[in-house]
C-alpha angles and dihedrals in degrees: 000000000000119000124178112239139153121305085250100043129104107248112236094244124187085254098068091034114049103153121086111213136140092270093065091047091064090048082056098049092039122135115262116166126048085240098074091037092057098037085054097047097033100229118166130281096255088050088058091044097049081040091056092043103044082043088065094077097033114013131229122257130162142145128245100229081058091049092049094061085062121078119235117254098029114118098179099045114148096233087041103059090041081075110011110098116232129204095243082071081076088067133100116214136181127261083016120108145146101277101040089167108044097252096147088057096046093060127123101173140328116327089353117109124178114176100150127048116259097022136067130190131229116202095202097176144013096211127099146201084225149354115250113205092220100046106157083207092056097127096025111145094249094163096075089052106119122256135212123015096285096047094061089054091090080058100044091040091061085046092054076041099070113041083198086082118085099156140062121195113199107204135148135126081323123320096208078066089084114075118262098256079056097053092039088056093049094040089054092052097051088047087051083070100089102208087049105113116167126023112202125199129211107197128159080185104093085058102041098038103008088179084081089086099084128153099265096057083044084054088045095048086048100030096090145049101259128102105244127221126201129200112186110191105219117160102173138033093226093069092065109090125166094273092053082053094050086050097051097050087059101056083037089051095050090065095254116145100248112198124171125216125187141194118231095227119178103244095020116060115344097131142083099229094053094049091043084055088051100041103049083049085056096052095044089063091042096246109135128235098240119158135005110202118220099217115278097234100236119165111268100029100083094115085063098055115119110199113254086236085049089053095043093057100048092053086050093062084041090059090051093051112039132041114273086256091071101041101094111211112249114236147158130215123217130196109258090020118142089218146354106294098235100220087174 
């Protein structure tokens, strides 16, 4: 199938995804241009121009269960502005760049990052569910992420190479983008490296099409010997329907670790009130606050920058209004660190 991305994004091909389940029809009916998203949500005419203009670097794409969470003629909607390009995308800034995070440094071979000791990360694809405006791998070379089962061996061989490491992280783009056979196949592999003992797993899928979670990912998450470890990436309550709930209750249910990390973003959910909501949603469904994510300072995302004194103060309301298990730790991450710096 043929599915719109970035310049510099993988395209979801039928190779990577043979099923053919629901969750693949809404990859191929989702929205592509700023002309549909504004016609459907009726946003005004300036809106759809800076949209057209800021599209042209990094595309819209977004899919309409997503869309339908978000009321028409609102503009500044918090699930709006999470997808809808803005002209301030069009700007250059200083301190922000393309790699905001030091991916290029961090890398072994091809597809295969390691920035912290004990673990190594796999980007397995460059495609997407959506397109986040504030990505902070916008600009990632996906196009020299290996393709097909034999091409990721370099990558698995200097795994099976350093016994320090005992966790694999899949990531992207988004790695529930590859068909389940795909990821089976992965997932067996990795679990083939003796002193690999946990996989974890960043998807934004069980919120945008949360008919991804089918019986068969729920058999590939369970089907080896590793502990597997979830992140779910949720920035807003309002993204969690009931849908999104059933879903994850499902991945919950199958005994996988289900964390959730989020992004402060200005306008969408710089507020304490917006993130207790979230994260009380989160709890009652048994997925855990884990991270929030000071912005990655990619080009392009300054409009969407919260103050570090800004973010300090709302997790400490958080922290005097939920238990200490739904209060996620604030942190940033910078190129070349040895960790995650904990602001929070």
């Amino acid at each position: 199938m043929n599915i719109v991305t970035a310049p510099s994004l993988n395209v979801a091909t039928d190779s990577e995804c043979l099923d053919t389940d629901h969750w693949q029809q809404s990859l191929r009916t989702a929205i592509r241009t700023p002309e549909e998203l504004c016609k459907i949500l009726q946003l005004p005419d300036a809106y759809c121009s800076a949209a057209r203009r800021a599209a042209k670097d990094f595309r819209l794409f977004v899919p309409r269960e997503y869309v339908a969470k978000i009321p028409p003629g609102d503009p500044k909607h918090p699930l709006l502005r999470q997808v809808l390009p803005l002209a301030d995308e069009t700007s250059t800034d200083e301190g922000f760049s393309r790699d905001p995070v030091g991916d290029s440094e961090a890398l072994l071979t091809s597809g295969l990052l390691q920035k912290y000791e004990s673990r190594a990360l796999l980007v397995v694809t460059g495609a997407c569910a959506v397109h986040c405006r504030y990505c902070f791998r916008r600009y990632f070379p996906y196009g020299s992420v290996p393709k097909g089962e034999d091409n990721w061996q370099p990558a698995l061989n200097k795994i099976a190479e350093d016994s320090s490491i005992d966790e694999v992280i899949l990531s992207g783009g988004d790695p529930w983008m590859l068909a389940d056979s795909r990821l089976q196949s992965l997932t067996e592999k990795i679990a083939q490296i003796s002193h690999i003992r946990r996989l974890r797993i960043h998807s934004r899928l069980p919120s945008m099409i949360p008919s991804r979670v089918t019986d068969a990912l729920l058999h590939t998450l369970t089907g080896t010997r590793l502990t597997t470890v979830l992140v779910v990436h949720i920035n807003h309550a309002l993204e969690i329907d009931k849908q999104v709930a059933v879903a994850l209750h499902k991945l919950v249910g199958s005994g996988t670790v289900v964390l959730n990390q989020s992004v402060l973003l200005k306008g969408v959910n710089d507020s304490a009130a917006a993130l207790e909501s979230l994260c009380r949603e989160l709890v009652n469904l048994r997925v855990m606050p884990y991270y929030l994510h000071q912005l990655d300072r990619v080009e392009g995302s300054m409009h969407f920058e919260v103050s570090d004194r800004r973010a300090k103060q709302i997790i400490s309301t958080l922290r005097s209004r939920l238990p200490g298990y739904a209060v996620p730790r604030l942190v940033r991450e910078r190129a070349g660190g040895t960790s995650k710096e904990i602001l929070a």
